[in-house]
SEDO-123315 format. One record per residue (C-alpha): residue in three letters; residue number from 0; x, y, z. Coordinates in steps of 0.1 Angstrom, whole numbers, plus 5000, padded with zeros to 4 digits. Example, Ala and Ser with C-alpha at 12.3 -4.5 7.8 and 13.67 -1.06 7.14 Angstrom:
# residues 2
(ALA; 0; (5123; 4955; 5078))
(SER; 1; (5137; 4989; 5071))
# end
This chain:
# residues 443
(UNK; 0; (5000; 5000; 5000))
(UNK; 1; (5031; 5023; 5006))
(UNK; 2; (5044; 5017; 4972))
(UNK; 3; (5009; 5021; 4951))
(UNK; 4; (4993; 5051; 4971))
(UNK; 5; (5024; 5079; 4965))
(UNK; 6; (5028; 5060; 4930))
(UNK; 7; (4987; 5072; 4925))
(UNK; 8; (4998; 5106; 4938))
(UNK; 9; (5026; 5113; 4917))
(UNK; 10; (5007; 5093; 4880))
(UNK; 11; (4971; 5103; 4891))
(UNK; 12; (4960; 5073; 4883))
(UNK; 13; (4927; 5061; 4905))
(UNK; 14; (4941; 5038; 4937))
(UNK; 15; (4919; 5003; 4949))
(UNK; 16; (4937; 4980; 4972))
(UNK; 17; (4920; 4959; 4999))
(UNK; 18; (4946; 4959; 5032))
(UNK; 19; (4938; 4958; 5070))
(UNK; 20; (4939; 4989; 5090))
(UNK; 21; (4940; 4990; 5130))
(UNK; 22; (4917; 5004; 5150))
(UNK; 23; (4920; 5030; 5179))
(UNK; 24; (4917; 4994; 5200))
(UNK; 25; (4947; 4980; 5184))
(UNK; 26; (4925; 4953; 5159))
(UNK; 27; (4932; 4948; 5125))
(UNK; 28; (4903; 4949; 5101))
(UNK; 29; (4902; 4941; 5064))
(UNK; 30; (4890; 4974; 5040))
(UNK; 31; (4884; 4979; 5005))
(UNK; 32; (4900; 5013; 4996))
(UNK; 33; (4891; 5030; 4966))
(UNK; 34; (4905; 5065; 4960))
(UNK; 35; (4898; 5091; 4929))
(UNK; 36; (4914; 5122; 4917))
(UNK; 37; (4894; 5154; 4909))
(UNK; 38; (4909; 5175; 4881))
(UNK; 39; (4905; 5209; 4871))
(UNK; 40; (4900; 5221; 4832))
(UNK; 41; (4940; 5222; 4830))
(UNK; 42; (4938; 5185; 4839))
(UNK; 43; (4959; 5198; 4870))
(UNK; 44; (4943; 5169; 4903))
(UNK; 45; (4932; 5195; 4930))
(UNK; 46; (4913; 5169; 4953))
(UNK; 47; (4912; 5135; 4958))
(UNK; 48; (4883; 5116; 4971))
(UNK; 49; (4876; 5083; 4988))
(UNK; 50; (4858; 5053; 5006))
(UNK; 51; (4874; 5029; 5029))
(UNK; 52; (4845; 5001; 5029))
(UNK; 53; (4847; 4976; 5059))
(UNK; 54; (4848; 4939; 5045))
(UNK; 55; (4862; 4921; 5077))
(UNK; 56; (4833; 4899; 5080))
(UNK; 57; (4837; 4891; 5039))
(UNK; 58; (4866; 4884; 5037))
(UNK; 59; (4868; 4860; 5068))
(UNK; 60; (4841; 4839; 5056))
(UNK; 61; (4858; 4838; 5022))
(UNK; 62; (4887; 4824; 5042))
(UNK; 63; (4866; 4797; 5061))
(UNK; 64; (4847; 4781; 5030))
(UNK; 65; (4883; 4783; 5014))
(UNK; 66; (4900; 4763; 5035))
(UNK; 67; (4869; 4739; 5038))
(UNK; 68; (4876; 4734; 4999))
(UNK; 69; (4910; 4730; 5006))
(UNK; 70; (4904; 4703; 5031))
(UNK; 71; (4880; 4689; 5009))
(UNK; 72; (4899; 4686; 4979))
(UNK; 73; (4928; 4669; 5001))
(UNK; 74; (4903; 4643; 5014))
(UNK; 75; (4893; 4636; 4976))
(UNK; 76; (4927; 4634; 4965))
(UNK; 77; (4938; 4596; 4966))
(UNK; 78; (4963; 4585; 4992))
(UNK; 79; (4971; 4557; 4976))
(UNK; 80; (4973; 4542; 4939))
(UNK; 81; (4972; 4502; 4929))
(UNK; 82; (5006; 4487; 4929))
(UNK; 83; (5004; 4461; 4898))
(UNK; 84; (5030; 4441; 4878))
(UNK; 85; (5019; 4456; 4843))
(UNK; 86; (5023; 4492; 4854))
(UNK; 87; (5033; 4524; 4878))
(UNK; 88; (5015; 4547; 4888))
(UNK; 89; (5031; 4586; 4899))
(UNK; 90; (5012; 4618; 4908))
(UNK; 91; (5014; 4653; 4920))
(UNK; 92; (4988; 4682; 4926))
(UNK; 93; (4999; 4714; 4932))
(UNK; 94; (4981; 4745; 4941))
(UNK; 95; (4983; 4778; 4920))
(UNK; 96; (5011; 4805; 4937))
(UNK; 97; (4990; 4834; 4933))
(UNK; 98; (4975; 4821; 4968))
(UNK; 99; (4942; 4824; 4946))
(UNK; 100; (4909; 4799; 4957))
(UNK; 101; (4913; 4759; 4953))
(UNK; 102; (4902; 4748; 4920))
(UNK; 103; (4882; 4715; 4910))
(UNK; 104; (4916; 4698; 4899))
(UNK; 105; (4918; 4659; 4902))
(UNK; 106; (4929; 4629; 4896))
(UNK; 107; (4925; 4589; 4903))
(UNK; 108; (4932; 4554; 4897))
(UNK; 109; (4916; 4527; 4914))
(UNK; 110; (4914; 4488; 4903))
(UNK; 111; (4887; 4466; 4898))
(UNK; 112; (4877; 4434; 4906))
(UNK; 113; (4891; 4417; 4879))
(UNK; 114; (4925; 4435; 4876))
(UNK; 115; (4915; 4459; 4854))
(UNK; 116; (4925; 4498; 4866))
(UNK; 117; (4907; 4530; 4856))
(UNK; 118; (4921; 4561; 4860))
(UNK; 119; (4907; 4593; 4853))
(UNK; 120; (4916; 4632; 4854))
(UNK; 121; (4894; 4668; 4852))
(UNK; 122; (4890; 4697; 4859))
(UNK; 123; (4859; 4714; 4876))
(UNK; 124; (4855; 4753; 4862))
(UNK; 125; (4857; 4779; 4889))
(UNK; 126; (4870; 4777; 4923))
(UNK; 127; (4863; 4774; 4958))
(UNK; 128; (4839; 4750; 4976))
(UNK; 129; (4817; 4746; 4946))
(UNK; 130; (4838; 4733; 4924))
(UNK; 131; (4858; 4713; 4951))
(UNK; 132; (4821; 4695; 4959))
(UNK; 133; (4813; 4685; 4923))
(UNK; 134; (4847; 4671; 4919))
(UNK; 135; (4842; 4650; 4946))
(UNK; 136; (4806; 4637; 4936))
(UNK; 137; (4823; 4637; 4899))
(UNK; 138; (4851; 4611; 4912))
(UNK; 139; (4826; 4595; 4934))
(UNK; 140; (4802; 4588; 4899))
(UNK; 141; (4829; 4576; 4879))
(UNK; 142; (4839; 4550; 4906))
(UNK; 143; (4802; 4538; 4907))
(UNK; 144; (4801; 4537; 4870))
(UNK; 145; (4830; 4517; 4865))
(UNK; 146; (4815; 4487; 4888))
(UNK; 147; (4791; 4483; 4866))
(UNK; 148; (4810; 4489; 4827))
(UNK; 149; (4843; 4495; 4820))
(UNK; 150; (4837; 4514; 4790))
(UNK; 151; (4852; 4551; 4794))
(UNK; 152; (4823; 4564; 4773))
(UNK; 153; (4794; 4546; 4785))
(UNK; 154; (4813; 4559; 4821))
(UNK; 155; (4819; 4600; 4807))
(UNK; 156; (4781; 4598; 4796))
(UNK; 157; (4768; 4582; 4827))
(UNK; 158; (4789; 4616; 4850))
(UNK; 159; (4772; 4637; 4826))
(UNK; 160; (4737; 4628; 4833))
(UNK; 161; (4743; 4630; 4869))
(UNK; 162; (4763; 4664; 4866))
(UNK; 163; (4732; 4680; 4848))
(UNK; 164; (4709; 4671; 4872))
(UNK; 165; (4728; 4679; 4902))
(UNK; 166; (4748; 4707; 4892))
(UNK; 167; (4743; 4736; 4868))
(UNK; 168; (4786; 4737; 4866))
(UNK; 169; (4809; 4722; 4836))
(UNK; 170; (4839; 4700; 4841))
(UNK; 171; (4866; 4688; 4814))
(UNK; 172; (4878; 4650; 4823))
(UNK; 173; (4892; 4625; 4807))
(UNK; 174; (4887; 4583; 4818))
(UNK; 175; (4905; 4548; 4809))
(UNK; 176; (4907; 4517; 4816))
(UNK; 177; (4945; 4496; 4810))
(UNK; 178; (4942; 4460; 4810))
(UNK; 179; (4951; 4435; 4836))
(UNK; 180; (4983; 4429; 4817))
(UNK; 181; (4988; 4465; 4808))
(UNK; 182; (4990; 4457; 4770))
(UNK; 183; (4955; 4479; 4761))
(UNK; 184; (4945; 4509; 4770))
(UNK; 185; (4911; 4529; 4761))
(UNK; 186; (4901; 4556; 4770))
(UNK; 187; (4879; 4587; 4761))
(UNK; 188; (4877; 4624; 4769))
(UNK; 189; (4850; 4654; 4776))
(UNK; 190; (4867; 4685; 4766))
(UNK; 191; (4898; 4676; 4787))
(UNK; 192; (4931; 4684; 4768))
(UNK; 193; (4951; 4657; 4749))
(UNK; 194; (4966; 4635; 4767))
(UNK; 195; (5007; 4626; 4758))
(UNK; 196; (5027; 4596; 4756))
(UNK; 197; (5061; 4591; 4752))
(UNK; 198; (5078; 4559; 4741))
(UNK; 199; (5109; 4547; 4715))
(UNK; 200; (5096; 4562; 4684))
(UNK; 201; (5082; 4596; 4691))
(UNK; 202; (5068; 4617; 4722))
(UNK; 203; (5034; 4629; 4713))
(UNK; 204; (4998; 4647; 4724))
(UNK; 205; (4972; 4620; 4716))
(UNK; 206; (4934; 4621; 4701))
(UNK; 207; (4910; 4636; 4727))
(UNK; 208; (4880; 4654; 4718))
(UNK; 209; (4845; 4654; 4731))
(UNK; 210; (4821; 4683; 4746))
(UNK; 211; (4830; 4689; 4780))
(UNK; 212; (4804; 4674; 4810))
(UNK; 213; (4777; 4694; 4825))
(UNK; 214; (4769; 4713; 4793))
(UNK; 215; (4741; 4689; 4775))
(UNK; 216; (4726; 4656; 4774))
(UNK; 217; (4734; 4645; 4744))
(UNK; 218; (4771; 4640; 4752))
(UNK; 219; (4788; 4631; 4723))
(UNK; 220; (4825; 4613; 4730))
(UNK; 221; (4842; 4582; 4717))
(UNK; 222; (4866; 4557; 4731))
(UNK; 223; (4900; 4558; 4716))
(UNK; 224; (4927; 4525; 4724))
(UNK; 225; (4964; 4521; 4720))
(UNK; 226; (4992; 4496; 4732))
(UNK; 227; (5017; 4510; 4751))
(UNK; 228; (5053; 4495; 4745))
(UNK; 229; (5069; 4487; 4775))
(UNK; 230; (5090; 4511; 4794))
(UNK; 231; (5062; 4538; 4779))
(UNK; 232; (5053; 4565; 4798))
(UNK; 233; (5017; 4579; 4795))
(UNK; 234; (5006; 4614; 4813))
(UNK; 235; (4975; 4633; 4820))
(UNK; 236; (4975; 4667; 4831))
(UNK; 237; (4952; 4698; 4836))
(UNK; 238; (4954; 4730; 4818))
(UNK; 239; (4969; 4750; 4850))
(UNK; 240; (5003; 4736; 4833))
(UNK; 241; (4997; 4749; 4796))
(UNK; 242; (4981; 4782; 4803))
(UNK; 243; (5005; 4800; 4822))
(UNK; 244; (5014; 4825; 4799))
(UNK; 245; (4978; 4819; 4779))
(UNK; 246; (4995; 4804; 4752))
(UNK; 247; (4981; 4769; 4748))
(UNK; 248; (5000; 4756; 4722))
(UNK; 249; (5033; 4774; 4736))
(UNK; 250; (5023; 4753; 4771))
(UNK; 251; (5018; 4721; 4750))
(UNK; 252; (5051; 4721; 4735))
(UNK; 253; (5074; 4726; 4768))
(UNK; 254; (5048; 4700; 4782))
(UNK; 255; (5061; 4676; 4755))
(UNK; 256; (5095; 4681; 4756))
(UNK; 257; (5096; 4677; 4795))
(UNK; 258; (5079; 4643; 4790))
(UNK; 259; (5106; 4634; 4765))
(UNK; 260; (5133; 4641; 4793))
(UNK; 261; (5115; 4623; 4819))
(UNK; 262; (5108; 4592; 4800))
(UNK; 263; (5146; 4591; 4782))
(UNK; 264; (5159; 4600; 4816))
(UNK; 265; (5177; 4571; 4831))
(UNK; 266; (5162; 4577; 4865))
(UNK; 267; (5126; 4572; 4862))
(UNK; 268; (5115; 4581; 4902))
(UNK; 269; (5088; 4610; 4904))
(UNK; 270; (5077; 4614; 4869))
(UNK; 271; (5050; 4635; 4875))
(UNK; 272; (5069; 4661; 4900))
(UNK; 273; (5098; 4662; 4872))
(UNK; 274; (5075; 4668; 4846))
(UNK; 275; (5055; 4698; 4868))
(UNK; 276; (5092; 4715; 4868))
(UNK; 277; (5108; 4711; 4836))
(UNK; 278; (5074; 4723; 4821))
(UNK; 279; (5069; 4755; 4845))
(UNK; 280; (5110; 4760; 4848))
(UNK; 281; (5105; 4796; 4834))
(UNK; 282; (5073; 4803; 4842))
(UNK; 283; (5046; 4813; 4868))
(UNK; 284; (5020; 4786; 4878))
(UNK; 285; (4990; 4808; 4879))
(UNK; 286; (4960; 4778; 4881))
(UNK; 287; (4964; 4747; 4902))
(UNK; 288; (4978; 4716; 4885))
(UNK; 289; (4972; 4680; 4888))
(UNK; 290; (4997; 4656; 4867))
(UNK; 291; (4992; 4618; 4866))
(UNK; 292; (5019; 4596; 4851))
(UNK; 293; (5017; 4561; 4842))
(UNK; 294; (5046; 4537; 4834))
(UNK; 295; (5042; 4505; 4815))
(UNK; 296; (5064; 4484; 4826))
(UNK; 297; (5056; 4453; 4807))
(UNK; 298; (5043; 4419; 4815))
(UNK; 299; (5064; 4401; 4847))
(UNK; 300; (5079; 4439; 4858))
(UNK; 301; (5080; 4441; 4894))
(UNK; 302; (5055; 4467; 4902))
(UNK; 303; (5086; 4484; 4926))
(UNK; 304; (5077; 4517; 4944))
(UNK; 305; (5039; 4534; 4946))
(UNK; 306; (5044; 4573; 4957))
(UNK; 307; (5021; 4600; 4957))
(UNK; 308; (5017; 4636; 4969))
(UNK; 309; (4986; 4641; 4984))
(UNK; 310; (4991; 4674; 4998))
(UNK; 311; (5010; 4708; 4996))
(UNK; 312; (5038; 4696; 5023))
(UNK; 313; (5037; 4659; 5023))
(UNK; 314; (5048; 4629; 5003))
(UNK; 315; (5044; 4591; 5013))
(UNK; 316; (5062; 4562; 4998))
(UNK; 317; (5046; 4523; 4998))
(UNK; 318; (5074; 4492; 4986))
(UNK; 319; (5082; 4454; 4997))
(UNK; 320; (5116; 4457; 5017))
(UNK; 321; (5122; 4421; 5001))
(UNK; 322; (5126; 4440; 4970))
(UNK; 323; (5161; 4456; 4973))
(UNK; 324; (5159; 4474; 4938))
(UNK; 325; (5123; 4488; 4952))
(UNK; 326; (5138; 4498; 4985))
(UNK; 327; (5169; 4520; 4966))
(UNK; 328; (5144; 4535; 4945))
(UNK; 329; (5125; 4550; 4974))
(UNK; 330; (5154; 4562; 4989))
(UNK; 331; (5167; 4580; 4962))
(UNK; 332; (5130; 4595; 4955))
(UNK; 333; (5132; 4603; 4993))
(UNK; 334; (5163; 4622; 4986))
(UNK; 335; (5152; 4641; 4961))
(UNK; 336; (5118; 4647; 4974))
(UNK; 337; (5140; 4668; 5002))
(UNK; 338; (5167; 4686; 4978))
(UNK; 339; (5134; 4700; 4955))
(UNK; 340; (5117; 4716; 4988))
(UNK; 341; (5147; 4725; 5006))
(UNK; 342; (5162; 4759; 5005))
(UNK; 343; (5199; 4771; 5007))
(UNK; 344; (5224; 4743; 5005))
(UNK; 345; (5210; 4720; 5025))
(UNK; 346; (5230; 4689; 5040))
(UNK; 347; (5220; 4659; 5013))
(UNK; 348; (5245; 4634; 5028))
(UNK; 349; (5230; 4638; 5062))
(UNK; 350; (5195; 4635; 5044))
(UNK; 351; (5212; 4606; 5024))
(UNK; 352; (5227; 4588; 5050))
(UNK; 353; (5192; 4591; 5073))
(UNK; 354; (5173; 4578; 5044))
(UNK; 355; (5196; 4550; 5043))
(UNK; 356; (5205; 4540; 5079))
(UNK; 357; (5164; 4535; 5082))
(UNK; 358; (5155; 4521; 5051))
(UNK; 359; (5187; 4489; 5057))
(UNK; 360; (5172; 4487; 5092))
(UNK; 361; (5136; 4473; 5069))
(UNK; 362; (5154; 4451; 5042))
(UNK; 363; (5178; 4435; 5070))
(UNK; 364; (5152; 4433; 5101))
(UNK; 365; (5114; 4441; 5089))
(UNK; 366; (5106; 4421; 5059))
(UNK; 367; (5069; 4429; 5044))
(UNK; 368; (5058; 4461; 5035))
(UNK; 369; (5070; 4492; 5042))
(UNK; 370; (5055; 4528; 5040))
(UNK; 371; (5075; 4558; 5043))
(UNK; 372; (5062; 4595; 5049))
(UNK; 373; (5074; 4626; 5051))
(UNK; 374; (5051; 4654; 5067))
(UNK; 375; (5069; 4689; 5062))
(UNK; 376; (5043; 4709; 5072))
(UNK; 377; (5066; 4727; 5094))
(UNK; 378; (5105; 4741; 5087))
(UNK; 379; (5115; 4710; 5084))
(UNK; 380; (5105; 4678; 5073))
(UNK; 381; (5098; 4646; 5098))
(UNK; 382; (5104; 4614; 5083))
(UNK; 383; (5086; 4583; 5095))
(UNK; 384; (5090; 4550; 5087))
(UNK; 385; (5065; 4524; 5093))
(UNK; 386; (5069; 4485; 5092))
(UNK; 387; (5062; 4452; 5105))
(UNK; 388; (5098; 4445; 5122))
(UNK; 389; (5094; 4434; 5158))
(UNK; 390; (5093; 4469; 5180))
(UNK; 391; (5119; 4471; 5206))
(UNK; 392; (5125; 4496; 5233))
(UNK; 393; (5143; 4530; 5233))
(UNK; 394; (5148; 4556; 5253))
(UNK; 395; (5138; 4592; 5232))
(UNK; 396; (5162; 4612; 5257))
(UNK; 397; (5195; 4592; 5259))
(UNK; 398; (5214; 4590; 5225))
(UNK; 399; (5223; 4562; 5213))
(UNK; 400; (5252; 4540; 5221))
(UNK; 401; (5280; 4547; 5195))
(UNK; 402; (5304; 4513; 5204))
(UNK; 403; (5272; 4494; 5197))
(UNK; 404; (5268; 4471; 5174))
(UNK; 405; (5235; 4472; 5171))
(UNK; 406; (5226; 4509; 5178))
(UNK; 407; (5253; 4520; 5150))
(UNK; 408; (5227; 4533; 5130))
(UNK; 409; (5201; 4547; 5157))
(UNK; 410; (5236; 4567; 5161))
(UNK; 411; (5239; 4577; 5130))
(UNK; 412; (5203; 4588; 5131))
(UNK; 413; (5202; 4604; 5159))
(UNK; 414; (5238; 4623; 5150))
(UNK; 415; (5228; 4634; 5121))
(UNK; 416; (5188; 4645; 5127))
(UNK; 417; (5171; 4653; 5157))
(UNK; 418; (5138; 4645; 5180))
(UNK; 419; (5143; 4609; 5172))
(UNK; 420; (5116; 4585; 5184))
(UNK; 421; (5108; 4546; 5181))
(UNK; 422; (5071; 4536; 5186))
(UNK; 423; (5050; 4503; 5188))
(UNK; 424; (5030; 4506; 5159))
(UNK; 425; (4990; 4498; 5166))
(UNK; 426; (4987; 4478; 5137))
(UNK; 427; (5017; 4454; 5147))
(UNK; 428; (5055; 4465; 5138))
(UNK; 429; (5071; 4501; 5149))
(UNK; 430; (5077; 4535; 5137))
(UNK; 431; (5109; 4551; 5139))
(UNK; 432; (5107; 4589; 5130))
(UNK; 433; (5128; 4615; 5134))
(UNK; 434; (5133; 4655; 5116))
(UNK; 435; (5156; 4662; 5090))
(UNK; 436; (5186; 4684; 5089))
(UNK; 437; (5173; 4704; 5063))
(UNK; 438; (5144; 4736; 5058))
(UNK; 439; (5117; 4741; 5035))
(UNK; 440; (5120; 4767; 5008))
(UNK; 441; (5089; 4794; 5015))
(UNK; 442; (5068; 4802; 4987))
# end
């Protein structure tokens, strides 16, 4: 407000802002300040009028229902995807950093009874609790439809009945289905745009089409059906990543060169988070995005590490610690989970040798599955790891015992982090979890 006001004096130009001012009592209120010049027939300004408008109580209640969309739209968001032999599954949604309202953005992947997966993506138009309500009854619909066909256009036209009788709101989305064996994949989209896949021959945006849901009955949309190669890499998106400098086809093309690197890259972890930076690299994110990328891995594949990002300051990792390839791959994603939110120079051997120290304590002691989460909701992150080893006991306020054999790497851990902590796990197994040397970059 202290740049823009004297900047109005000095250009005439009219002022509107919306800032808090305090009261005689000390309490900041919100105000809408609108401020005019008055010329004279010289065009010389000789007055200037003006309204403050109180609009505490507005903009508090926008506030509330925002973060109700925002807590709704993270319950929607799937905290988990199918882990399968024929393929991978990666995502990442990330809201827009103009701090403006959540958007409908989503995405999804469930399997059905008889190994089939669907996955789906769209995007609800408008923001706030609105749009993050029809998403949810949107994902809801096409998880109800796909029990009973698993046909993406019988499922789009089924969501479009309900949409028009529930809602007076459109949505673009796009829906498939990949085989058990991952060697077919059909799928069909509403106005959503095209999706791309990259394999040995060419990276490219594919066949979409259709009129978006929520606009008419008669929705007109066809399925479409390829055979991914294996090793190809398949990825859905919403327009949040290709309109940020409203120049679609501009958007599209750094879109499909940053799939090219990802899928010729020779590390494959966190496609989708790879993808989200190499596309926006020099460029605002203005809308939320929502990426979902799918690996083929080809018939007998393990199905290795499932990871998803289910919310602004929070990633969580699901393997087999029988797997040893599986278990390096999540602690390399761990790794570079941190280094991407992490500002300065932050400490990656510590991180590194954290990561490591807890994720050898799984393959050597804890066979079965393992999840791994990282909550960095605060500074910096915690990291938890959850198994089914047998718990033992440990004192949180003595440090470990560094002539140990067998408290080497609670050493290590506890040299290297801090707030350390082993728990009995309700479920059976422990959790040991402890904070990282490192601090998140702030937005």
């Amino acid at each position: 407000m202290m740049e823009r006001w004297p900047h109005s004096i000095q250009t005439g130009d009219p002022f509107e802002m919306e800032f808090r001012l305090r009261g005689r009592d000390g309490t900041y209120r919100w105000f809408l300040t609108r401020v005019l010049p008055v010329k004279n027939e010289t065009g010389q300004i000789i007055k200037w009028y003006g309204t403050n408008t109180d609009i505490d109580e507005q903009k508090q209640a926008m506030r509330r229902k925002d973060q109700i969309a925002k807590t709704l739209q993270q319950v929607f968001i799937p905290k988990a995807f199918p882990v399968t032999k024929a393929v991978s599954f990666d995502a990442v949604y990330l809201p827009a950093e103009n701090d403006a309202q959540v958007g409908g953005d989503w995405y999804d992947a469930f399997e059905l009874p008889d190994g089939k997966c669907v996955f789906s993506i769209g995007d609800v138009a408008g923001h706030g609790l609105d749009a993050a309500l029809t998403m949810g009854k949107i994902r809801q619909n096409i998880f109800s439809a796909a029990l009973d066909s698993a046909d993406p256009s019988v499922i789009l036209r089924k969501v479009n009945r309900v949409l028009l009788l529930q809602d007076a709101i459109m949505a673009t989305a796009i829906v498939g289905v990949i085989d058990a064996d991952g060697k077919n994949v059909t799928y069909a989209g509403a106005g959503h745009p095209p999706p791309v896949l990259a394999n040995a021959q060419e990276t490219t945006l594919l066949p979409h089409g259709g009129l978006a849901l929520g606009i008419q009955e008669s929705l007109d949309v066809s399925n479409r059906t390829f055979q991914p190669q294996p090793g190809a890499l398949f990825v859905l998106y919403t327009d949040g990543i290709t309109e940020c400098e409203r120049k679609i086809l501009d958007g599209e093309k750094r879109l499909v060169k940053a799939v090219q690197t990802v899928y010729t890259a020779t590390e494959g972890d966190m496609p989708a988070l790879r993808i989200h930076d190499l596309t926006l690299a020099e460029c605002k994110q203005n809308d939320d995005v929502a990426i979902l990328a799918i690996r083929f891995l080809g018939s007998g594949s393990a199905g290795g590490v499932s990871s998803i990002q289910n919310r602004p300051f929070g990633m969580s990792w699901d393997f087999n610690s029988s797997d040893a390839d599986a278990a390096q791959r999540a602690r390399r994603q761990v790794v570079e989970y941190v280094r991407r939110g992490a500002t300065g120079k932050p400490d990656l051997f510590a991180v590194e040798s954290i990561v490591g120290e807890l994720i050898a304590n799984t393959v050597d002691h804890a066979p079965g599955p393992v999840h791994i989460d990282i909550d960095w909701t605060g500074q910096s992150p915690t990291l938890s790891v959850h198994d089914k080893g047998i718990s033992f006991d440990h004192d949180d306020t003595k440090q470990p015992d560094p002539l140990s054999e067998e408290g080497r790497g609670l050493f290590i851990i506890h040299a290297l982090g801090s707030g350390l902590r082993v728990q009995r796990n309700s479920a059976g197994g422990k959790v040991i979890s402890v904070v990282l040397p490192v601090r998140r970059a702030l937005s």
